[in-house]
C-alpha positions, -999 to +999 in steps of 0.1 A: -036+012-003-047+033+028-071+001+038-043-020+035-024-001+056-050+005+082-059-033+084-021-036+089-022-010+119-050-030+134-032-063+127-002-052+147-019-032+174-039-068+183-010-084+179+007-063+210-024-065+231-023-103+227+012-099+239+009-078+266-022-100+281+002-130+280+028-106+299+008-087+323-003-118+337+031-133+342+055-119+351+034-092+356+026-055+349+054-037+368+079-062+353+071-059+320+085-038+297+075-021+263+108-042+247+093-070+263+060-065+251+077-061+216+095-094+214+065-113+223+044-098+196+071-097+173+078-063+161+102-034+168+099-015+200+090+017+176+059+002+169+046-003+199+051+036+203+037+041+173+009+025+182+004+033+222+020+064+242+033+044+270+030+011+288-002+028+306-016+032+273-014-006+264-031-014+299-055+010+294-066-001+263-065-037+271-089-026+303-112-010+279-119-044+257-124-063+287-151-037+305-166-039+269-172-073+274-179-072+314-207-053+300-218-077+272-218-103+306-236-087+329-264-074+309-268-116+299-266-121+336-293-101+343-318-108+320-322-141+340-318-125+376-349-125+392-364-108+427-359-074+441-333-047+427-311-056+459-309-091+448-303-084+413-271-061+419-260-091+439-265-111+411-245-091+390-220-083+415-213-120+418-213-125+379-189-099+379-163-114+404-163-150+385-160-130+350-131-114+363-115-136+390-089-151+359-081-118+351-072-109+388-037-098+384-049-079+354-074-057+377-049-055+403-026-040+379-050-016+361-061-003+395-023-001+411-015+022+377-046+042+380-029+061+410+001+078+389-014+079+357-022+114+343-059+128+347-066+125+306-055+089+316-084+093+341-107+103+322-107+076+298-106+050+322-139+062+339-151+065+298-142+027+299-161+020+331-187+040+321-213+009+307-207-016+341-215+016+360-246+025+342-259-013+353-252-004+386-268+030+385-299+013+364-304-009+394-307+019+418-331+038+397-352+007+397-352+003+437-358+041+442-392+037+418-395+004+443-392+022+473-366+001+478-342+036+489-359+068+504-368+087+475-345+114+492-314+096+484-286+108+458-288+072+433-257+090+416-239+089+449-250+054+458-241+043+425-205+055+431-204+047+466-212+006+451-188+012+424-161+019+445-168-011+468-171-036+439-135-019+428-119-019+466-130-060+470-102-072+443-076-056+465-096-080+488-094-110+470-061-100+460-043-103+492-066-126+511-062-151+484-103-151+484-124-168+452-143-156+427-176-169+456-159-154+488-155-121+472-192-127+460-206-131+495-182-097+510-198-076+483-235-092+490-228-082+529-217-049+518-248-041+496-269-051+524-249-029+547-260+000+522-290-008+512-302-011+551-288+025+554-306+040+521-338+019+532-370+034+540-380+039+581-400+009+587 
């Protein structure tokens, strides 16, 4: 009986991600609301509170599945990405971009919520962000045992400093209208930029 019921829990809580997805992308976050999500998904409002504290929650979690499989991408990615850790964190940069250039307004929205939401909110989210930041971070190890970056320089610093960049461009793309390519080729100018200033004196 209690699988039953848990396998219903899970049934209904995909059902109103599934829902909200469809929503979130049109109309759109802001203009969506939790009876809105419920309708589409076809259950009582309750249950979507049953199931998620707030329409943050839902985005949240639906931002955690697809950094799961951002992840699952870029590792792939890499495996084939050949020539020096610079190059190879363009790679993935760029993998990154046409991954999640469908979900645009998706990002957008996560990122525009991240600014009210609470700091447990916070917390999770950087939880969630926590494996495509650890490929980032790997590649820096990698061009500090290169020589690639002074062996003086603070990889966790650089990491977030790249992190942040590769957040900031889809605000880019966002309002410049720019593809999955032209954000691409901004981030590959930006890691250059950073990767000239953490470079060894020649």
């Amino acid at each position: 009986m209690a699988q039953m019921r848990e396998e219903q829990k899970q049934r209904t809580r995909a059902r109103i991600l599934s829902a909200a997805r469809k929503l979130f992308a049109s109309p759109g976050y802001e203009e969506t609301t939790i009876r809105m999500i419920a309708s589409e998904a076809s259950v009582a409002p309750g249950s979507v509170f049953t199931t998620f504290d707030s329409k943050e929650d839902v985005l949240l979690a639906i931002a955690a599945e697809k950094y799961e499989e951002l992840a699952e991408h870029l590792a792939e990615r890499l495996t084939h990405a050949q020539g020096c850790a610079r190059d190879r964190l363009k790679a993935a940069f760029e993998a990154a971009y046409q991954f999640e250039h469908a979900r645009l307004a998706l990002q957008v929205a996560h990122l525009g919520a991240s600014w009210t939401w609470s700091h447990d909110m916070e917390t999770r989210s950087r939880e969630r962000q926590a494996r495509p930041f650890s490929i980032v971070r790997k590649l820096l190890v990698e061009a500090a045992a290169n020589a690639e970056v002074r062996p003086e320089v603070d990889i966790d610093l650089l990491a977030d400093i790249l992190f942040t960049l590769y957040l900031r461009n889809f605000r880019h793309a966002w309002f410049r209208h720019m593809d999955a390519a032209g954000t691409a080729a901004m981030a590959a100018r930006q890691i250059d930029m950073v990767f000239d200033g953490a470079a060894p004196a020649r």
